[in-house]
C-alpha positions in Angstrom: 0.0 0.0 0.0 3.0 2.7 0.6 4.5 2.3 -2.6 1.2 2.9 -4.5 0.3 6.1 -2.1 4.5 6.8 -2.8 4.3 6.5 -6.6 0.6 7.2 -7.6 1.0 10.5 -8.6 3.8 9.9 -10.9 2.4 7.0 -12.1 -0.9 8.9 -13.5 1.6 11.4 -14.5 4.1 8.8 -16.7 0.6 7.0 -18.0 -0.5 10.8 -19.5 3.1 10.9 -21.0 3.0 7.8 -22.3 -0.1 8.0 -24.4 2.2 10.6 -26.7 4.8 8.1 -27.5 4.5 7.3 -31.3 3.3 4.1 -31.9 4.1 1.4 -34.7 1.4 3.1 -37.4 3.3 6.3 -36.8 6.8 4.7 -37.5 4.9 3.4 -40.7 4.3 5.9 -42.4 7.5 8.0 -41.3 9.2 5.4 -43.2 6.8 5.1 -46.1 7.7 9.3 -46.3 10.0 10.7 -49.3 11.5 14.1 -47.5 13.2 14.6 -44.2 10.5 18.0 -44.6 7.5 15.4 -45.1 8.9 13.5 -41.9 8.9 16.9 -39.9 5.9 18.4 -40.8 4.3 14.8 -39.7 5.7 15.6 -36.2 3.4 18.5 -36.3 0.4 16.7 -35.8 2.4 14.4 -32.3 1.1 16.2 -29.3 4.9 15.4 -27.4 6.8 17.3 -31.0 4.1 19.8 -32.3 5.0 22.8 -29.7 9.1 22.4 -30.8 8.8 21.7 -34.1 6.1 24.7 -34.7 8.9 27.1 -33.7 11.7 25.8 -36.6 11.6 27.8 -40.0 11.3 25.2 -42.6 14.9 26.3 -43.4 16.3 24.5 -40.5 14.8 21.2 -41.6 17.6 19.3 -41.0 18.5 16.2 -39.0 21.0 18.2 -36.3 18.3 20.9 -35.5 15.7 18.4 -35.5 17.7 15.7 -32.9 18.1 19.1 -30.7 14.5 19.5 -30.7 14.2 16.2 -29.7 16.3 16.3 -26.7 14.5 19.2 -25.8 11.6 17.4 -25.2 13.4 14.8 -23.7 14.8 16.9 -21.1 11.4 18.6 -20.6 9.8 15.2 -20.1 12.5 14.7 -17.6 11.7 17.9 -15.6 7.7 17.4 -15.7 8.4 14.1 -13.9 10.9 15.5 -11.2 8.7 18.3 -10.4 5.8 15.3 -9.2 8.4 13.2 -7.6 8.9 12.5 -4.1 12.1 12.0 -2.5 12.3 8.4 -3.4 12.1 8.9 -7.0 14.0 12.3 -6.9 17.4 10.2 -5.8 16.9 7.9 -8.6 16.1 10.9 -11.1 18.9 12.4 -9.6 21.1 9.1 -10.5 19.6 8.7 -13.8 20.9 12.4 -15.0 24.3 11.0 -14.9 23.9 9.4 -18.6 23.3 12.6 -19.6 26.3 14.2 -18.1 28.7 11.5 -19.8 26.9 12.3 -23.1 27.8 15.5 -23.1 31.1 15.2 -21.9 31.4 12.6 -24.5 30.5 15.1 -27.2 33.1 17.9 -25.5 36.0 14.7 -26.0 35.5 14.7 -29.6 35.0 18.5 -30.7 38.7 19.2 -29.0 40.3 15.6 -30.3 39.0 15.9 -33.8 39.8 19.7 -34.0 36.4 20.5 -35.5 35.8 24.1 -37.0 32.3 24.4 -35.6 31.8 26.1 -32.1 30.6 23.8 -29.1 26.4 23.7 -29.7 25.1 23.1 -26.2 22.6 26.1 -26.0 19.7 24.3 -26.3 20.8 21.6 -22.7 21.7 24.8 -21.0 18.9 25.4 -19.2 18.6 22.0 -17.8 22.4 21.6 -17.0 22.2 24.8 -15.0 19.0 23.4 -13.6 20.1 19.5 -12.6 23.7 19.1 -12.9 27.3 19.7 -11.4 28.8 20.7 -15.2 29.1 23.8 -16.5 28.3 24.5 -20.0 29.9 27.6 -19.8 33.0 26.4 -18.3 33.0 23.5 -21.0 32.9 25.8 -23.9 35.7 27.7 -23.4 37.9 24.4 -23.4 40.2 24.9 -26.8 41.8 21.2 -26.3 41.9 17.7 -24.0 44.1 19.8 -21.0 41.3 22.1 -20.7 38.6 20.3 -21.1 39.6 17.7 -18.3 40.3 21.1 -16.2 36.5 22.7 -17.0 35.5 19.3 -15.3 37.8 19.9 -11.9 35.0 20.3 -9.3 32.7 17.2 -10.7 33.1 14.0 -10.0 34.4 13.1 -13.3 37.9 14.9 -12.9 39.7 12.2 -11.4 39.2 9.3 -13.8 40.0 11.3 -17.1 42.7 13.2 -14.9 45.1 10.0 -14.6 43.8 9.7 -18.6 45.6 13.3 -19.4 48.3 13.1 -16.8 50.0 9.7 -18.9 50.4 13.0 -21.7 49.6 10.0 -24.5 46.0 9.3 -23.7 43.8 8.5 -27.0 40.2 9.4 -27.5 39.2 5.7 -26.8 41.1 6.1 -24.2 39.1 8.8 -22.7 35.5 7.3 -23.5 37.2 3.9 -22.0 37.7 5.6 -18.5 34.3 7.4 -18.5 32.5 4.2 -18.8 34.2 2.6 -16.8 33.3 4.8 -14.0 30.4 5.8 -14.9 29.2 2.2 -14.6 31.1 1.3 -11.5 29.7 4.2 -9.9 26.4 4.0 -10.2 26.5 0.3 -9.6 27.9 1.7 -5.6 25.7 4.8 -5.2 22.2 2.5 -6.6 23.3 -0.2 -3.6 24.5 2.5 -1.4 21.5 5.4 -1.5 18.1 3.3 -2.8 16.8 0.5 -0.8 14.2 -2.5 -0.5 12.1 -3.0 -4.1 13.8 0.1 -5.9 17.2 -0.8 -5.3 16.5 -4.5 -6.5 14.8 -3.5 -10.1 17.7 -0.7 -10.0 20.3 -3.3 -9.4 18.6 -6.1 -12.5 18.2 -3.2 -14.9 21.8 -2.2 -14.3 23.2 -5.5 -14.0 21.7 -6.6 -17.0 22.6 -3.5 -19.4 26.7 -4.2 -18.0 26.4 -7.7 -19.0 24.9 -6.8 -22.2 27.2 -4.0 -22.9 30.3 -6.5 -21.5 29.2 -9.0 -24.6 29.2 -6.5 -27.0 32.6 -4.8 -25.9 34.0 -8.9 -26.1 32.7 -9.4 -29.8 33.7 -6.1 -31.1 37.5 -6.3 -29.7 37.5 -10.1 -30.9 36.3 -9.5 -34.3 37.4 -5.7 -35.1 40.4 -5.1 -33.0 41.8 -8.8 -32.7 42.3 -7.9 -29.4 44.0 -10.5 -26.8 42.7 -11.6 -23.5 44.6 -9.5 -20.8 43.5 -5.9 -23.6 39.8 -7.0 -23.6 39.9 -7.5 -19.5 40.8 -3.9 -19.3 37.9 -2.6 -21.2 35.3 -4.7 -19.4 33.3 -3.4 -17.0 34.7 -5.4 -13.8 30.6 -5.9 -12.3 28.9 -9.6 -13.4 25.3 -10.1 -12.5 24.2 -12.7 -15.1 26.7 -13.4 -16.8 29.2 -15.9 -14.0 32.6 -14.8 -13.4 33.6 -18.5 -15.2 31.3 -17.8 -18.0 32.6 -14.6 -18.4 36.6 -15.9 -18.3 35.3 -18.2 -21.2 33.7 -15.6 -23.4 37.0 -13.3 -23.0 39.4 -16.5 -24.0 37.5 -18.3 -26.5 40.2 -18.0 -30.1 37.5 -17.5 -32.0 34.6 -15.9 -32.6 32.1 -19.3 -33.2 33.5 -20.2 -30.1 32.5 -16.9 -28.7 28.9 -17.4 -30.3 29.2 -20.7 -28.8 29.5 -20.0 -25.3 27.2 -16.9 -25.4 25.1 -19.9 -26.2 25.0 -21.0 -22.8 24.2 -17.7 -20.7 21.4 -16.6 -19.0 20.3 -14.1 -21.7 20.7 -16.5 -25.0 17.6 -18.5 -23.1 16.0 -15.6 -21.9 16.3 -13.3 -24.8 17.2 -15.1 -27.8 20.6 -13.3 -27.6 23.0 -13.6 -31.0 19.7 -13.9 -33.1 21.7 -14.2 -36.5 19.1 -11.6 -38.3 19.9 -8.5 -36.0 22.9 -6.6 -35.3 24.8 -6.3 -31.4 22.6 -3.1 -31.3 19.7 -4.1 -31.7 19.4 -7.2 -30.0 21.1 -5.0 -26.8 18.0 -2.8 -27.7 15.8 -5.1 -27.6 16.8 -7.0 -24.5 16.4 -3.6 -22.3 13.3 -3.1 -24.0 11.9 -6.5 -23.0 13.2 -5.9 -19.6 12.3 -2.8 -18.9 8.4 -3.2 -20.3 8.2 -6.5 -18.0 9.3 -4.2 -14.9 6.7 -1.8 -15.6 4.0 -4.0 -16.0 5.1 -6.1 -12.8 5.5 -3.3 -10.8 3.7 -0.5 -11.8 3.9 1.5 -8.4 8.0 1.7 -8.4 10.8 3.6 -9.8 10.1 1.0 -13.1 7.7 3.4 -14.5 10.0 6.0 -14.2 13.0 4.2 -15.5 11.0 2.6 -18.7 9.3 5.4 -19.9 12.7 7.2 -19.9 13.9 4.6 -21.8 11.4 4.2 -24.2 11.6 8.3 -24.5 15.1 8.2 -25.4 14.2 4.7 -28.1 12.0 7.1 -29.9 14.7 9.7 -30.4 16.8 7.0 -31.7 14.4 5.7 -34.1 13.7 9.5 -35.2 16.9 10.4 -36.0 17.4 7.1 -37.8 14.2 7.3 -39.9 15.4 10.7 -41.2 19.0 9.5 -41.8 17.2 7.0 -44.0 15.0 8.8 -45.5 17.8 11.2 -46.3 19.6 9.1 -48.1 16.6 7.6 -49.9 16.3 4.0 -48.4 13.0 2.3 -49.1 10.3 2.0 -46.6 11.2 -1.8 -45.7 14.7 -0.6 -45.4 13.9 2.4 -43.2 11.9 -0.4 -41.0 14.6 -2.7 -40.6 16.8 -0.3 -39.4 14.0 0.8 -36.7 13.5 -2.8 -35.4 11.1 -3.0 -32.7 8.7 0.0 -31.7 7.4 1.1 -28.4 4.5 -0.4 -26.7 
């Protein structure tokens, strides 16, 4: 009974919000579209996209002012739910943010590595930076290359870990993204054991657990086929947490020689018979995709009244950007409707 009094509000609140999430039709005709313009204008008429979109000029009816619109209403969607949280759900909102902040750090690594021309374009996550988190856009826009960029970041929590990266004076981009997963991981595996407790911190804990070990078997099959990376090289780049994946399993996935024997023993974990994991039709990504998605719709419809309605419609939030962008990448470069839909994959239910 306390966590339905705790989380009814937000539930009816989530439940309102969901009801605007495009639904397979929509994604049908997106794709069946001919113009990026077509595929805007359609936006028009989407309750969640018609008060951004209605403020463009048709002449910025392109794919990296549309994805900013997009975010925007992410980020709004975000606030609207924080404003009718309670404390609970406030410290995982709170943990949640962090994805956000690596993003954009992310994005800072590779305007100063690859020396691009065009001006940091954060304007439009300003407001909610300055709203929810410990960066500083302003601070981070200033930075001219990697030395100041790590030293716009010296009174968050991220300094440290891409401090040792900068200190070794021959850290690499990969290097860099390497050490912010790393810890971005790690840490909130500690802070979601350390600051949530009882029911929340257990679906926080599976849905966490379950995206490392996900992420851990992609990492693994990339450096094996890609990099022909050894053992002790793909052990660094691991994220050192296993929840379903055992710790023998995992030693046998890392020293398989090749990569049917790799396919092999990914074969025999938890999510081949849970998920259909390695399904020879779908790329890494989308079968990662739609393992979350599985999870996380499961968790919201076994436990409605918990930070699991929170934490999937976020998710499936942040799957319709994806799909978004992608439909007008592929419409952009002319694919045909059932190509456009493969690329999509599932849709959001």
């Amino acid at each position: 009974m306390g966590n339905v009094m705790a989380y009814s509000g937000i539930t009816t609140k989530v439940r309102a919000m969901s009801a605007k999430l495009l639904t397979a039709e929509d994604y049908d005709i997106i794709a069946g579209l001919g113009t990026v313009t077509e595929a805007i204008e359609y936006l028009k008429d989407k309750t969640a996209y018609a008060p951004y979109v209605n403020r463009m000029d048709i002449s910025l009816y392109h794919r990296g002012n549309v994805e900013k619109i997009l975010y925007q209403s992410l980020f709004d969607d975000y606030s609207r739910l924080f404003r009718f949280a309670g404390m609970k759900q406030k410290t995982f909102l709170k943990l949640y943010w962090k994805r956000y902040e690596i993003d954009l750090i992310n994005y800072c690594l590779r305007i100063v590595f690859n020396h691009y021309d065009k001006p940091f374009d954060l304007e439009y996550k300003k407001e909610f930076f300055d709203r929810y988190s410990q960066i500083s856009i302003d601070r981070l826009i200033t930075s001219k290359n990697i030395d100041e960029l790590v030293d716009n970041l010296r009174d968050t929590e991220y300094y440290d870990a891409l401090a040792r990266i900068k200190d070794s004076g021959a850290g690499t981009l990969f290097d860099y993204d390497l050490a912010l997963d790393l810890y971005y991981f790690s840490t909130m595996w500690k802070k979601g054991k350390r600051v949530l407790k009882g029911h929340e911190q257990k679906i926080f804990l599976k849905d966490y657990g379950t995206k490392i070990d996900l992420l851990n078997l992609q990492w693994i099959y990339r450096a094996k086929k890609y990099y022909h990376m050894l053992p002790p090289d793909i052990y660094s780049m691991t994220i050192p947490i296993h929840y379903r994946v055992r710790v023998e399993e995992f030693k046998s996935l890392v020293e398989t020689p090749t990569l049917e024997q790799f396919e092999t023993e990914v074969g025999k974990t938890y999510y081949a018979g849970k998920y259909d994991y390695m399904q020879a039709d779908k790329t890494l990504e989308q079968m990662y995709r739609d393992c979350l998605r599985k999870l996380y719709l499961t968790d919201k419809r076994n436990d409605p009244y918990s930070i699991a309605i929170v934490n999937t419609y976020l998710f499936l939030k942040e799957e319709e950007i994806y799909k978004l962008t992608t439909a007008l990448e592929c419409i952009r470069y002319g694919l045909t409707k059932g190509e456009t839909l493969g690329y999509l994959g599932g849709v959001n239910q």
